[in-house]
N, C-alpha and C positions, 0 to 999 in steps of 0.2 A: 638549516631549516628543518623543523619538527616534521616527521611525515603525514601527522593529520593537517597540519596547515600549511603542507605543500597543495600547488591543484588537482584537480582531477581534471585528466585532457578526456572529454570526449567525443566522438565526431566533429561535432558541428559548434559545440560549447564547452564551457570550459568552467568547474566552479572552482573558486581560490581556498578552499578548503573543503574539507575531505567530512565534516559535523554536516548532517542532514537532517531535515525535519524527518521523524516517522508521521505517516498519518494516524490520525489521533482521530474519533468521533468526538463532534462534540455536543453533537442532536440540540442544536439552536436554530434549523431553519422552519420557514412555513411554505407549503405546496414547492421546499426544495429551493426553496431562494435564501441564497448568502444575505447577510445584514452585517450592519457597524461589530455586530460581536466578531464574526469572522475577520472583519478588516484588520481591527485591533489586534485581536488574536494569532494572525500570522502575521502582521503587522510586525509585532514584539521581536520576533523571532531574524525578522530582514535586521531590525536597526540593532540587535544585539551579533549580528556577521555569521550567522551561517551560509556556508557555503550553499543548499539548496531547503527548500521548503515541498514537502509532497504533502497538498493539502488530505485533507482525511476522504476516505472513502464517499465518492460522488456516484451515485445512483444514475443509471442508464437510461434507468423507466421507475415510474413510480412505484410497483409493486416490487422494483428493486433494492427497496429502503430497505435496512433494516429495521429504522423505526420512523414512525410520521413526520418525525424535525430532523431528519435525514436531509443533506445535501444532497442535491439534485443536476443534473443537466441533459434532460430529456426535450428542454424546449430553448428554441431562441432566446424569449426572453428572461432564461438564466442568465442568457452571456453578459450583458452590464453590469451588474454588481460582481461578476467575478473577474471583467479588464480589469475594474478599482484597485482590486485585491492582488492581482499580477502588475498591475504597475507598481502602486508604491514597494511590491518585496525588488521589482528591478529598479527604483530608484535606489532603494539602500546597497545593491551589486549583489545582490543573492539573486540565485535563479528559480524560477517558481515552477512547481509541478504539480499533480493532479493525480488521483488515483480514483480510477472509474471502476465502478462495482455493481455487483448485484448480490443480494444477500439467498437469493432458492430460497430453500425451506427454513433457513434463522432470519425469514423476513417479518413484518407484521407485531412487531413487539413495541413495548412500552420504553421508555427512557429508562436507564439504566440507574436514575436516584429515584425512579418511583418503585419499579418492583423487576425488571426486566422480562415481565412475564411476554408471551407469545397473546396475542387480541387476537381472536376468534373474527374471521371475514365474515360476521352476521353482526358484528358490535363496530360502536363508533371507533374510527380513527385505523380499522383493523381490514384484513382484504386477504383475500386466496392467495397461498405461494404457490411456488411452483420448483421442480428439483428432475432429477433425472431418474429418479424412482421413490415409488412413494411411502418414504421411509422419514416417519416426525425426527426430529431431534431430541424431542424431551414424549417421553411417554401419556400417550393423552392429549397433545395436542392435537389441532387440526391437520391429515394427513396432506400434503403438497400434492398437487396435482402431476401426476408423470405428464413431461416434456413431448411434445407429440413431432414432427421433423419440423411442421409450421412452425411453434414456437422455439425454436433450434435457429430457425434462420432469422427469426423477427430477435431475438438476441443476438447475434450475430450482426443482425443490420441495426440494432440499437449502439451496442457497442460504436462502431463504425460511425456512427452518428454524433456521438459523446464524442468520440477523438477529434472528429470537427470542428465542433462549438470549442472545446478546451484548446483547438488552433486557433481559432479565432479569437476567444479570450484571452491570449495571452500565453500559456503553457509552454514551456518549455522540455519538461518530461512529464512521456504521459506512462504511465502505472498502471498496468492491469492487475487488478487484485486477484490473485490463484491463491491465495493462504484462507487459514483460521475456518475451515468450514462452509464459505462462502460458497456461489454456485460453482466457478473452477475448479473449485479443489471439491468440490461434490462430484465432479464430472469423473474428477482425476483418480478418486480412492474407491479401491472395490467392495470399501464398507459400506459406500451408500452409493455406490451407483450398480445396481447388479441388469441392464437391460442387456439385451442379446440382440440390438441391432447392431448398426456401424458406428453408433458413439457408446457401445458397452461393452464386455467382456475382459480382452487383450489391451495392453499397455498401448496399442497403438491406436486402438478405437478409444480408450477413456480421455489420450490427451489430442483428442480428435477436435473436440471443440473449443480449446483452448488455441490449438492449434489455426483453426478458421481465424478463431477473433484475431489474430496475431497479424494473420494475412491481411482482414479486411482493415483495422486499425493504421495497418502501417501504409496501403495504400492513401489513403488520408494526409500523415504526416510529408512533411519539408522538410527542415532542419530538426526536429524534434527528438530528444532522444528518448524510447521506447525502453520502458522495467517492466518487470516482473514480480509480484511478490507472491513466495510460494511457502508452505508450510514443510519442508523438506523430510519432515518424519509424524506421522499420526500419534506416534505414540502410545500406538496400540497395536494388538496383533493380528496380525493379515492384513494391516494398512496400506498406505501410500510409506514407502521407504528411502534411506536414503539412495540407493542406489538408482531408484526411479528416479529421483529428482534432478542424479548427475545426468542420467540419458535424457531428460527431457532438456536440460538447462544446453546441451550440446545441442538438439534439435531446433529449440525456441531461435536460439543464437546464429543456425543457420538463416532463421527464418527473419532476422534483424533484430531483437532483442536484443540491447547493450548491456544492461545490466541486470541479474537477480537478486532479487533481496529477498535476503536468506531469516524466518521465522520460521515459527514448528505451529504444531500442533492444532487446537480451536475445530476439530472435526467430531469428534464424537466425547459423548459425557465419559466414558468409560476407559478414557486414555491416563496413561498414567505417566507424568513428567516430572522430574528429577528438577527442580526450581534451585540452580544457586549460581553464582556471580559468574558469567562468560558461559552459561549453560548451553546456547545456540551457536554462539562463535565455533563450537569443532565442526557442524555441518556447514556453516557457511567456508570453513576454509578446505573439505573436504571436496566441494564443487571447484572451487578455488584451484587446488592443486589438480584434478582432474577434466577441465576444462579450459577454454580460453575466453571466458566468457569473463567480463569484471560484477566483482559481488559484495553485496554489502551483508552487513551483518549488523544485529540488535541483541538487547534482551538484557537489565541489569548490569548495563554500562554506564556509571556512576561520575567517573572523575577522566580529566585529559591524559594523566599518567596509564588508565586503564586503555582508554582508547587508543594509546600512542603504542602501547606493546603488544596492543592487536595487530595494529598497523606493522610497528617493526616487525613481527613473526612471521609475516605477508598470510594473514590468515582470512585478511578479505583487504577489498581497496578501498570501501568507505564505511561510515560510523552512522548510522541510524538511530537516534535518540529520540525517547516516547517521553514516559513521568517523567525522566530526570530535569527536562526541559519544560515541564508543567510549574518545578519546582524552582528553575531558576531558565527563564528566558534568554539570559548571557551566559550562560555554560559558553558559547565560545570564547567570549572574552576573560571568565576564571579561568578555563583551559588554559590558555596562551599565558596567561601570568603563571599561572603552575608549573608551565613546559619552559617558561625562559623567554616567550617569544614576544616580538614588538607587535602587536596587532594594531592594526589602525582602527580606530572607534569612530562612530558617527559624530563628526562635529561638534553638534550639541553634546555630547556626551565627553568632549574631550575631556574637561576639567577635572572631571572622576574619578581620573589616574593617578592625579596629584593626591599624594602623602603627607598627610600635617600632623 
């Protein structure tokens, strides 16, 4: 057996292969409710066998969008359209997950085929952020409001709230988003969070409120198993580093995180990344070798041969796929012909296989 389509055992679950959806945006909802486009769209991804699906970044609170047709689940009545959605990815035997977000101060913006600009909270569709100091992301925009300890614990109890509803809908792993600039990783880098209370300064005050949400998250959870996705290098100087990311990934893991999944970057304009094929895979297996925590890894992982020699180098334990999976929804099934291996196909689909 190939090591991507061996299982992954963990706690309480178990996926039969090691292919995972990345969360992907894909700014289709209204006031934050999933629709047929979602169903379908991770839908594809159950009937073509991957092992887990992590829906894209789901909003806490609504000013947690990143942009107005943001997934949401700040209210009960998110949770039915997103059981739909957790069920049929567990009738096809993939395990469904969730990654619960808040965008800080890269909130309030346009869709990304209109112009991905930042909406000004005095214009339609557009609303006040908010961040841990009040520092824009793009020059000229509206400055974010600095985070006061109130709005510290109302995210905190937001959070904690999200993990609920995504127990109740169905979820299997829930994802707290710490990467790409988001509020986490705002908290976490000394580029943008410069405050001088108990959530600023030192490495132990920035991953302070990460830290909270992790507690209160997990108190919530059953069976669920609990990620993390962390930007493990800014890519810029005097950022978040790797070597923060190994001490936090050891701390998180104390704190019940199962898995981290390893991205870079998405924190400031001014970062500079070296873009080419397995560019993230040496941080993700660098936590890997220095921790005990299991981690996945992304980023221009194209084909099953690539994914299988990550795997065999033990450079992380599972495979996270974004475009490549936009481009072909059965990447697991081309994999397993590539690698040799017998995958079983969805029924309807068996015929497929056949050669004429």
């Amino acid at each position: 057996m190939k090591t991507l389509f061996s299982p992954l055992v963990l706690r309480d679950n178990t996926l039969y292969n090691r292919i995972i959806v990345s969360p992907m945006c894909q700014y289709s909802a209204i006031d934050g409710y999933a629709s047929d486009w979602h169903l379908v769209h991770y839908g594809q991804f159950a009937i073509g066998k991957v092992g887990a699906i992590i829906q894209e970044a789901t909003a806490i609170s609504p000013e947690g969008r990143i942009t107005y047709a943001d997934l949401g689940i700040w209210s009960d009545e998110h949770i039915t359209k997103l059981r739909q959605i957790t069920t049929f990815i567990k009738s096809q035997g993939s395990v469904p997950g969730i990654q619960l977000a808040h965008a800080g101060r890269k909130a309030s913006c346009d869709k990304p085929w209109i112009n991905r600009a930042q909406i000004a909270p005095t214009v339609n569709n557009g609303w006040q952020t908010i961040a841990p100091s009040p520092i824009s992301f793009n020059d000229g925009e509206n400055l974010p409001t600095e985070m006061d300890k109130g709005e510290i614990d109302r995210i905190i109890k937001a959070f904690q709230s999200g993990a609920r509803r995504a127990v109740e809908a169905g979820y299997e792993i829930i994802e707290l988003h710490g990467a790409h600039g988001y509020l986490l990783h705002q908290f976490l880098s000394p580029l943008t969070n410069t405050r001088t209370d108990e959530y600023g300064g030192s490495f132990e005050n920035r991953i302070r409120l990460t830290i909270e949400i992790i507690e209160a998250v997990k108190s919530v959870l059953t069976t669920q198993s609990l990620w993390l996705r962390i930007s493990a290098t800014d890519w810029a100087e005097g950022g978040w580093s790797l070597e923060d990311s190994i001490e936090l990934a050891k701390q998180v893991h104390l704190k019940g995180v199962e898995l981290i999944d390893v991205s870079t970057g998405g924190l400031v304009r001014h970062q500079q990344i070296k873009v080419a094929p397995n560019y993230q895979v040496p941080f993700a297996e660098a936590i890997k070798q220095q921790t005990d925590i299991l981690v996945g890894t992304v980023g221009l992982i194209k084909t099953g041969r690539q994914a299988e020699d990550i795997l065999q180098a033990n450079q992380a334990d599972c495979i996270l796929l974004g475009r490549e999976l936009l481009r072909d929804p059965h990447f697991a099934m081309r994999a397993a012909t590539e690698l040799g291996v017998d995958l079983a196909w969805a029924n309807q689909y068996e015929r497929g296989k056949e050669t004429i």
